[in-house]
C-alpha positions in Angstrom: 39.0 102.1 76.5 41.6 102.8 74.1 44.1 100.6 75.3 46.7 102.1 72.5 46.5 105.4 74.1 46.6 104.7 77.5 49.8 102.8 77.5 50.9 105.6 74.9 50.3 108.5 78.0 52.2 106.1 80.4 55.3 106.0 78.5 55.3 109.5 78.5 54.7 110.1 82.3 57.5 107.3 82.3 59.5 109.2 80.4 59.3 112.3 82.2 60.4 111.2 85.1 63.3 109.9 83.5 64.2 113.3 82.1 63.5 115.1 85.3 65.2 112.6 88.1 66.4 114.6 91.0 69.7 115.7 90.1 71.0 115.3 93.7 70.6 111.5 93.2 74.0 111.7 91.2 77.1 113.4 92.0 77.5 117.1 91.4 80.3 118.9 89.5 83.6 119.6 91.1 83.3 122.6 93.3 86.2 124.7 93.3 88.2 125.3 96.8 86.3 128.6 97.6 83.1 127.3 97.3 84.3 125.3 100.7 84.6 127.4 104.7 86.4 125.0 107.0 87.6 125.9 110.6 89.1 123.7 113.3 89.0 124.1 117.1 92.9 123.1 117.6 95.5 120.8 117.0 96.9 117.1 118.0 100.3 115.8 118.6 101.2 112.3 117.9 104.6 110.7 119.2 106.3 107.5 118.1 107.7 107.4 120.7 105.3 108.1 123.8 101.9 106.9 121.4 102.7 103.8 120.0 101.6 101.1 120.3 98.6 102.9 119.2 95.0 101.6 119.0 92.9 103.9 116.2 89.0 103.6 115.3 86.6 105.3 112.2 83.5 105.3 113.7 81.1 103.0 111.8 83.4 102.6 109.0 86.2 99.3 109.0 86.9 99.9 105.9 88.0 103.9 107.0 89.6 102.2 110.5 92.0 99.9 108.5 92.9 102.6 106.2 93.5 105.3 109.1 95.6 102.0 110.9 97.6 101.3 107.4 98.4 105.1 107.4 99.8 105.2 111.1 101.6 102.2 110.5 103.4 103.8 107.8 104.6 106.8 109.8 106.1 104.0 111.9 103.1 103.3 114.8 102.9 100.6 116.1 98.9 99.6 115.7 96.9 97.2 118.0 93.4 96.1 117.9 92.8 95.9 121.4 92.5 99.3 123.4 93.7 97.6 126.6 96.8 96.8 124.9 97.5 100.6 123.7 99.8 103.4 124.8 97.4 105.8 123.2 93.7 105.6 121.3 92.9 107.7 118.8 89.0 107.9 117.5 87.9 109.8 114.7 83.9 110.4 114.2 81.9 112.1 112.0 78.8 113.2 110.5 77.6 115.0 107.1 74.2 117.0 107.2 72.6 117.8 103.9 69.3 120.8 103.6 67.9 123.0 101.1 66.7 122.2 97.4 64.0 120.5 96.6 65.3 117.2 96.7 66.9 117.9 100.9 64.2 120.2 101.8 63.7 118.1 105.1 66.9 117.6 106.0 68.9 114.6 106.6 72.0 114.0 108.8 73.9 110.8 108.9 77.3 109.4 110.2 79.9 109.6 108.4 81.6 106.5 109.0 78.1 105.2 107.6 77.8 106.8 104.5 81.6 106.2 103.7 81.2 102.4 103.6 77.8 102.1 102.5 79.1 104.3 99.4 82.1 101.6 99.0 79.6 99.1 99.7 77.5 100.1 96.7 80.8 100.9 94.5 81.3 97.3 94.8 78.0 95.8 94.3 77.5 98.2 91.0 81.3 96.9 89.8 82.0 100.7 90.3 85.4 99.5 92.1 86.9 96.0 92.4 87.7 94.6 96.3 91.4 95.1 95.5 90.6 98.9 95.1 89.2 99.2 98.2 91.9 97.4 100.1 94.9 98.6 98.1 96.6 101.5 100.3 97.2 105.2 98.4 100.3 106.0 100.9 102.7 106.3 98.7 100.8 108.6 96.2 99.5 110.9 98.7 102.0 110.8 101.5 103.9 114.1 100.2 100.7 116.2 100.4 100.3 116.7 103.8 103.8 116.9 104.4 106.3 114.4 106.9 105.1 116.4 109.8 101.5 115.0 109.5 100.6 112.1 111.6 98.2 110.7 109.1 98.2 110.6 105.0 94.8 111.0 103.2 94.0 107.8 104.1 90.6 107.5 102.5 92.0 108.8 99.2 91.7 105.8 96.6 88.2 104.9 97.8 85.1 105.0 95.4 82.7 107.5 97.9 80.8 108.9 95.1 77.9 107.0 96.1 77.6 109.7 99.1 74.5 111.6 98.0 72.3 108.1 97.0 73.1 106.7 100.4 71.9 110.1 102.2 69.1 109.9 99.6 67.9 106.6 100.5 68.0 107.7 104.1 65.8 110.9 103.5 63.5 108.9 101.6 64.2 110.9 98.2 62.3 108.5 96.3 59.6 109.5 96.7 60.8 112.9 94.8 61.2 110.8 91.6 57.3 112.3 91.2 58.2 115.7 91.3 58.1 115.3 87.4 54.3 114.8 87.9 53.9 116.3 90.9 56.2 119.7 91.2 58.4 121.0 93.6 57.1 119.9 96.6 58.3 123.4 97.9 55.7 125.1 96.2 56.3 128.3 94.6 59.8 130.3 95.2 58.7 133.8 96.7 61.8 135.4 97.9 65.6 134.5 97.3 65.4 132.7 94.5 68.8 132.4 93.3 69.2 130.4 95.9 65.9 128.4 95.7 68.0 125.6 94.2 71.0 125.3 96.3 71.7 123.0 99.5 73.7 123.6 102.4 76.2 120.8 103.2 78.1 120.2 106.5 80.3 117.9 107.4 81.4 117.4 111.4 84.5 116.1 112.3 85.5 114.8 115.7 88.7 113.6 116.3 89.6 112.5 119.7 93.0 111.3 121.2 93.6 109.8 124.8 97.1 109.0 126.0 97.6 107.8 130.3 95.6 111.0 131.7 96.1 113.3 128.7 92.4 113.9 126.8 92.7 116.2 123.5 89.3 116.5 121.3 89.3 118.7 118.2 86.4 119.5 115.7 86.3 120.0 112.2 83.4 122.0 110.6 83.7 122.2 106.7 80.6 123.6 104.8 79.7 124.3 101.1 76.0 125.6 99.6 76.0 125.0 95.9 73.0 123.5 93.6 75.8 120.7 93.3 75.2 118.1 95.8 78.8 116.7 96.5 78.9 115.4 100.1 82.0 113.3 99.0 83.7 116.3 98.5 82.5 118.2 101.5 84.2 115.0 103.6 87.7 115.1 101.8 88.0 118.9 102.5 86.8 118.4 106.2 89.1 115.2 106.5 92.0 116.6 104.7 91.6 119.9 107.5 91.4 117.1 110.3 94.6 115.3 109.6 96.2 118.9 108.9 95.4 119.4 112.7 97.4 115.8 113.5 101.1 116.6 113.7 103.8 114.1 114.3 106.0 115.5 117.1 109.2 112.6 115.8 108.2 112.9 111.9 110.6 111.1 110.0 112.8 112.5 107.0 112.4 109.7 105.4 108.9 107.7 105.0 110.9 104.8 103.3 113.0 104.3 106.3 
């Protein structure tokens, strides 16, 4: 055996898979804002003075709950940790669905809340964004965007979530694509639409529940893109921005700073 050329063909093979890594295992391009369809079922209003104190949850996510809390509290909420304790609770869920491409071909769905702090999670371990990142609030950058009459800021503005599509990766198993290199799309051959053989459809769910005495209000979000560009981070800040767009402050102040 020529052990020369043996270990010669597996750097090759090594280095084509290398060159050909799924491309939806790191972030895609910025999409522009057409490439997004977002629609909401209604609208939510907060008061100071009826909803707080105010008890608020992120599904899955603490990191997402205590930035949600920090933004209420900065409209002037008063924010508890214990629901029995509240005037008012207000949950937001979520979830973000990826198909299509050869790398999503299956399919995977995951909660939201998830993926956002695994991605953080990962940001950290990788040195990708330091603990005081995470923690340090963006309130007074973003709170002008949305306008005084929203109830909530972009509260998860300021947090790394680019790891989104590894995370979703890792739950679909993608790994196993790394062989497409050797191994080909494991779609087969493209017979009809092909322009679109490439692209993946991603959805992100939004449910955004508020309970105050006997009064129940639940709204969805639904924001979808299909680009060859898997970006489920930004599917989830069009869909939250659209959320906290539907979360108006009945008392907004004039004044943030007073």
């Amino acid at each position: 055996m020529n052990v020369t050329r043996l270990f010669g063909s597996w750097l090759l093979i090594a280095g084509a898979l290398l060159v050909h890594l799924p491309a939806a295992v790191a972030a895609g391009d910025a999409l522009p804002p057409e490439a997004f369809t977002s629609k909401s079922t209604g609208e939510i209003e907060l008061s100071l003075a009826q909803d707080s104190p105010i008890y608020v949850d992120f599904e899955r996510s603490p990191t997402l709950s205590a930035r949600l809390a920090e933004a209420l509290a900065a409209k002037g909420f008063v924010v508890v940790t214990e629901r029995s304790t509240a005037a008012a609770t207000l949950v937001i869920r979520g979830d973000i669905a990826l198909i299509g491409g050869p790398d999503f071909a299956k399919g995977v769905k995951a909660s939201m809340g998830e993926v956002a702090e695994k991605s953080v999670q990962l940001a950290q371990k990788n040195g990708d964004v330091s603990r005081a990142d995470v923690v340090q609030g963006t309130l007074g950058v973003t709170i002008n965007a949305v306008g005084f009459s929203a109830a909530v800021t972009p509260f998860w503005r300021g947090l790394y979530l680019g790891n989104m599509v590894s995370v979703l990766a890792e739950s679909s198993g993608i790994r196993g694509a790394f062989n497409r290199a050797v191994t080909g799309d494991p779609r087969g051959i493209c017979l009809s639409r092909c322009a679109d053989w490439n692209k993946v459809n991603q959805t992100a769910y939004v449910w955004i529940a508020f309970q105050a005495g006997d009064t129940k209000r639940e709204i969805r979000v639904l924001t979808k893109a299909f680009s060859e560009s898997t970006v489920p981070e930004q599917v989830v800040d069009r869909a939250l921005i659209d959320a906290i767009a539907a979360m108006n402050l009945a008392d907004a102040r004039t004044d943030p700073s007073k």
